[in-house]
Backbone as CSV, one residue per row, in Angstrom:
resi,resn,N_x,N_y,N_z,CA_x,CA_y,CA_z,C_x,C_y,C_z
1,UNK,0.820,-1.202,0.000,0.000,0.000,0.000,0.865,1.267,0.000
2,UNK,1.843,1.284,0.698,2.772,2.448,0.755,3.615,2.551,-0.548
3,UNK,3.713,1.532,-1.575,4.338,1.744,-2.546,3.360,2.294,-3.268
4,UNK,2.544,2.308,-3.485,1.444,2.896,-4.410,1.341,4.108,-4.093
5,UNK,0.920,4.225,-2.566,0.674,5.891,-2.163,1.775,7.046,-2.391
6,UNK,3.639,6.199,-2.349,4.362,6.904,-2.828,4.613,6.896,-4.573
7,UNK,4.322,5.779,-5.622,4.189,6.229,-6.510,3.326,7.578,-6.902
8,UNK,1.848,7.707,-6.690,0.902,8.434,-7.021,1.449,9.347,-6.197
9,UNK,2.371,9.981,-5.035,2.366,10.869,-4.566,3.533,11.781,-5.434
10,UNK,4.792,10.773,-5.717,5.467,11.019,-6.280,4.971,11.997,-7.848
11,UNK,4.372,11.185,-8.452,3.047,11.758,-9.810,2.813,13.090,-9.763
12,UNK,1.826,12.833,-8.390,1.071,14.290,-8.329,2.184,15.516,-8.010
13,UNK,3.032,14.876,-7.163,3.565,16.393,-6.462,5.099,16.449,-7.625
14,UNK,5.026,15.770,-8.298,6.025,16.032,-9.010,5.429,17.037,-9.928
15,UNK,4.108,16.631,-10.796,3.733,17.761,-11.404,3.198,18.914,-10.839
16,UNK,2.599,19.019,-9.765,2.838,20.509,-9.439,3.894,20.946,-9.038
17,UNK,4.924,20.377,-8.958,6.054,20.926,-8.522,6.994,21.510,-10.163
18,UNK,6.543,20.380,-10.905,7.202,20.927,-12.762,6.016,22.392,-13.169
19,UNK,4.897,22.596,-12.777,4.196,24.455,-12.795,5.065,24.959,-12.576
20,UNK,5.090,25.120,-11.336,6.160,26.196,-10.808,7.382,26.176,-10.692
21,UNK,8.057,25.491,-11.090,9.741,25.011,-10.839,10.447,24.163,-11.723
22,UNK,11.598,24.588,-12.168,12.635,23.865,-13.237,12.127,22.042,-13.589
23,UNK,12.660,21.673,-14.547,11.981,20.208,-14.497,13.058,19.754,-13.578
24,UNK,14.088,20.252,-12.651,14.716,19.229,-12.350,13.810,19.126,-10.297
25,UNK,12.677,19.461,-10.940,12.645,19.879,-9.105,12.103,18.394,-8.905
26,UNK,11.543,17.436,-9.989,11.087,16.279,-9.931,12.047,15.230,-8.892
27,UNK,13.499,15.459,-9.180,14.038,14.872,-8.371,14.209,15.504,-6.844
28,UNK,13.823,16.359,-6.259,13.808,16.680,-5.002,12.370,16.555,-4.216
29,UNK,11.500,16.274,-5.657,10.007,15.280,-5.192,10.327,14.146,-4.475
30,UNK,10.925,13.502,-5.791,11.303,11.992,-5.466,12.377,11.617,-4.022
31,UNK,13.021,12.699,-4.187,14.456,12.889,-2.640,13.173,12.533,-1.651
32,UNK,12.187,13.696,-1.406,11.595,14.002,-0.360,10.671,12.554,0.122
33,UNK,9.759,12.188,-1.083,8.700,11.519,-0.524,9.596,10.234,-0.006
34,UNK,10.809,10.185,-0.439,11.710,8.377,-0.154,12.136,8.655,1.623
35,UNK,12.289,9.876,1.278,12.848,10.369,2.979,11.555,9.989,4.203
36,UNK,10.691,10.188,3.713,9.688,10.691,4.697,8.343,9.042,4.469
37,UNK,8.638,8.234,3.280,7.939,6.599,2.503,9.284,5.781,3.371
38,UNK,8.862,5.212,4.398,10.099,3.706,4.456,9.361,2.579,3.639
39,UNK,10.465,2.763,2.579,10.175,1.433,1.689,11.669,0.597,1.465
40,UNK,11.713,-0.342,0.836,13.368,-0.709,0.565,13.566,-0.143,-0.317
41,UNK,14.950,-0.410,-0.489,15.633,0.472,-1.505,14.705,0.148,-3.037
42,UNK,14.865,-0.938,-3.248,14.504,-1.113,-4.807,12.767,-0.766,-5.139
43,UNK,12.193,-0.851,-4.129,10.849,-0.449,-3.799,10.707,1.280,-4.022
44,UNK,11.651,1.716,-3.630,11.672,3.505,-3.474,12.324,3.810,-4.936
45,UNK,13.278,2.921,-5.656,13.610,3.354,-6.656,12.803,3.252,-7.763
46,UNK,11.530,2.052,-7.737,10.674,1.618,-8.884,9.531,2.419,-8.348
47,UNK,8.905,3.099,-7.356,8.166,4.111,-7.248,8.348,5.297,-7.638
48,UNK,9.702,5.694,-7.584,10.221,6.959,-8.408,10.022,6.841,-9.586
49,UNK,10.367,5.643,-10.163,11.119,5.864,-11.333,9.767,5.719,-12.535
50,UNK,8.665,5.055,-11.396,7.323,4.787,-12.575,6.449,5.920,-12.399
51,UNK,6.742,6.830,-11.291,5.883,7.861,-10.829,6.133,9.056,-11.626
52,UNK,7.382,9.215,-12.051,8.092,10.125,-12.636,7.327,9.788,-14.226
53,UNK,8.277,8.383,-14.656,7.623,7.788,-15.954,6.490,8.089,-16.519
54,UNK,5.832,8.064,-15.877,4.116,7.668,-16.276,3.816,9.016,-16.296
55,UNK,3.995,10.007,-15.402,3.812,11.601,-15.732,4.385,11.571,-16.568
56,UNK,5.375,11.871,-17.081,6.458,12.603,-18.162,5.440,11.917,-19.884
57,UNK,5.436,10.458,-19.613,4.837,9.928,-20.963,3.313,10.802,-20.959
58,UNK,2.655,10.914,-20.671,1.824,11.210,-19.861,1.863,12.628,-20.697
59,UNK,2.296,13.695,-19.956,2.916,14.580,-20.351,3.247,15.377,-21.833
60,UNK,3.842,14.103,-22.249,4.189,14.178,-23.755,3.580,14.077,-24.646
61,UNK,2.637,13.358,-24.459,1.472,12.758,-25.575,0.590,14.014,-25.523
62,UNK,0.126,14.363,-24.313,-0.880,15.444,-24.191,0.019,16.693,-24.627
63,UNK,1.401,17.114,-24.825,1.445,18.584,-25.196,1.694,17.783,-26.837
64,UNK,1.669,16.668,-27.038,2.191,16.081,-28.609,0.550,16.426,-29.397
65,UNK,-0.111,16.387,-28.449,-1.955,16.322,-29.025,-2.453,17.169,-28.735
66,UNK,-1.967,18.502,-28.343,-1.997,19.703,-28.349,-1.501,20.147,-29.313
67,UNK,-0.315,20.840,-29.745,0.288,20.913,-31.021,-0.022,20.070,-31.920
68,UNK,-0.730,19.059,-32.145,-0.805,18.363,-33.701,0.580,17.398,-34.000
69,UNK,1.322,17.385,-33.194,2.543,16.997,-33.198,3.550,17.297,-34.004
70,UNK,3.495,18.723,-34.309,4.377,19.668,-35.010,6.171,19.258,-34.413
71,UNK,5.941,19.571,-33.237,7.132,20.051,-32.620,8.159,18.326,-32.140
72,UNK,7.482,17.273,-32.113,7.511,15.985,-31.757,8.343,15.064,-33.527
73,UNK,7.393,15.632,-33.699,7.768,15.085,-35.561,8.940,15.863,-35.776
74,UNK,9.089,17.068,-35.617,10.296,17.751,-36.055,11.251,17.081,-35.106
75,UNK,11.540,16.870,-33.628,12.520,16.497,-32.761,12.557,15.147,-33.176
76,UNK,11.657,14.628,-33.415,12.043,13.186,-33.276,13.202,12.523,-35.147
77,UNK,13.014,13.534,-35.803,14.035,13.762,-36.632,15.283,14.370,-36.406
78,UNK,15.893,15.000,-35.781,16.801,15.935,-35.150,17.255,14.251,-34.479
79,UNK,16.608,14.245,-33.592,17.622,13.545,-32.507,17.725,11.881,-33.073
80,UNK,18.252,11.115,-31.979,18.888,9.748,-33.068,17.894,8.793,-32.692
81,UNK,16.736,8.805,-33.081,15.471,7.833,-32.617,15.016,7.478,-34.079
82,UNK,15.477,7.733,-35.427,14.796,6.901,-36.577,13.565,8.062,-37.360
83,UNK,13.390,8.937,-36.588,12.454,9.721,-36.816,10.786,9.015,-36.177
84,UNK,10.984,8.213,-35.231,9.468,7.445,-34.397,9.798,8.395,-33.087
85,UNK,8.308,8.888,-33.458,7.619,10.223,-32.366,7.299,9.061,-30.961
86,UNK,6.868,7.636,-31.123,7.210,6.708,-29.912,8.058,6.665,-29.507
87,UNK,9.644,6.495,-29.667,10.372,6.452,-29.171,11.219,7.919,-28.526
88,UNK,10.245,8.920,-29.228,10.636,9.975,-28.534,10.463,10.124,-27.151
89,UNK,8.933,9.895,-27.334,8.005,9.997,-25.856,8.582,9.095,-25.537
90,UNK,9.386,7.894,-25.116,9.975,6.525,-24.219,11.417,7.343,-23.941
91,UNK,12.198,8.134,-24.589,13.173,8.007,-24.199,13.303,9.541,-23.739
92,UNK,12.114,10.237,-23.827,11.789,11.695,-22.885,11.674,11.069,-21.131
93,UNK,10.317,10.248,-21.437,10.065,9.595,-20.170,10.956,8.764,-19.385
94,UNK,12.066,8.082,-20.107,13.392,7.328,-19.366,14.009,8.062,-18.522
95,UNK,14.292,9.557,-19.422,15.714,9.999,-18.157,14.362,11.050,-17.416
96,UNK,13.271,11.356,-17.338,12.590,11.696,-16.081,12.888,10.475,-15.319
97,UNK,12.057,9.202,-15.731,11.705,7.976,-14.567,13.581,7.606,-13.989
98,UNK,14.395,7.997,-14.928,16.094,7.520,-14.188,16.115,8.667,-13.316
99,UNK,15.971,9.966,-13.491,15.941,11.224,-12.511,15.326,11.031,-11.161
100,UNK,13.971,10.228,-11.392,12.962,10.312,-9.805,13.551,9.017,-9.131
101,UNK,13.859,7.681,-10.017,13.958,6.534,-9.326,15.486,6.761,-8.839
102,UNK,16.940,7.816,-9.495,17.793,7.676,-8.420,17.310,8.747,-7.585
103,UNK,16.628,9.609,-7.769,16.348,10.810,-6.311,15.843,10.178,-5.224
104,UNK,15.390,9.397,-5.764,14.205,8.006,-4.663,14.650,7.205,-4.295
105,UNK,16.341,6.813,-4.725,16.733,5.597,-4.355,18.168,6.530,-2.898
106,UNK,18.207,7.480,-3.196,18.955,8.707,-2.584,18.457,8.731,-1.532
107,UNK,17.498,9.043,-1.589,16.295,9.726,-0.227,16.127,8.592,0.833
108,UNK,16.287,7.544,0.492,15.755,6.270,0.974,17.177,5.642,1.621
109,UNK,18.556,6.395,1.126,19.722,5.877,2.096,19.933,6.926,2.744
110,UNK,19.354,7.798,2.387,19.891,9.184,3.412,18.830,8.771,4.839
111,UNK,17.662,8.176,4.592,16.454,7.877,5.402,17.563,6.801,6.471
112,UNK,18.135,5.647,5.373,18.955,4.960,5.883,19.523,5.542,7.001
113,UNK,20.454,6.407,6.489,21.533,6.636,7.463,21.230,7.736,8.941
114,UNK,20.562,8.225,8.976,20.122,8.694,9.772,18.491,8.346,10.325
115,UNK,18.159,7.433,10.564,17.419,6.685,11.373,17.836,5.543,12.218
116,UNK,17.120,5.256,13.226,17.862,4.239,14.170,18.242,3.213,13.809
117,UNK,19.036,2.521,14.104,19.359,1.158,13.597,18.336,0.123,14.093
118,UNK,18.109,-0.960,13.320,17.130,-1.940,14.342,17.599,-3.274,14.345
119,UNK,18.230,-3.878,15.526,18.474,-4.882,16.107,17.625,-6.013,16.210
């Protein structure tokens, strides 16, 4: 249950946190909720990293279907993806979901290291 509540928390407060603030504030989402979510490590990193994911794809499609996909079709020629507007949106959404799942995997040894030990 707590992995879910920190995925979707991760989601939500990541995008209001991308309104008002640089895209990199996603990873000080992901820092925060791992600090404050005790999950294990690999648990805090696949909540980041799908919470992040799933916004960003998310994200992309809806400003891609806004524009008509003017701006998607043109990048996805530019950069080294084949010219497939899919693999744009997958490899937009990768380095968000690599951004939240190490901020999340961060947060969660810093949680480590300064919490009690348990015997």
């Amino acid at each position: 249950m707590k992995f879910w509540i920190s995925l979707f928390a991760t989601a939500l407060l990541s995008f209001v946190a991308g309104i008002y603030l640089p895209w990199w504030s996603i990873g000080i989402v992901a820092f925060l909720i791992a600090v404050v979510m005790p999950l294990r490590p690999w648990k805090n990193f696949i909540a980041g990293f799908l919470g992040v994911f799933l916004l960003w794809i998310g994200l992309t499609m809806w400003i891609d279907q806004a524009n008509g996909g003017i701006l998607t079709a043109r990048m996805a020629i530019v950069l080294p993806v084949g010219g497939n507007v899919i693999y744009l949106h997958l490899l937009t959404a990768l380095v968000g979901g690599l951004v939240g799942g190490l901020a999340a995997l961060s947060g969660c040894y810093v949680r480590a290291v300064f919490s009690p030990e348990k015997n």
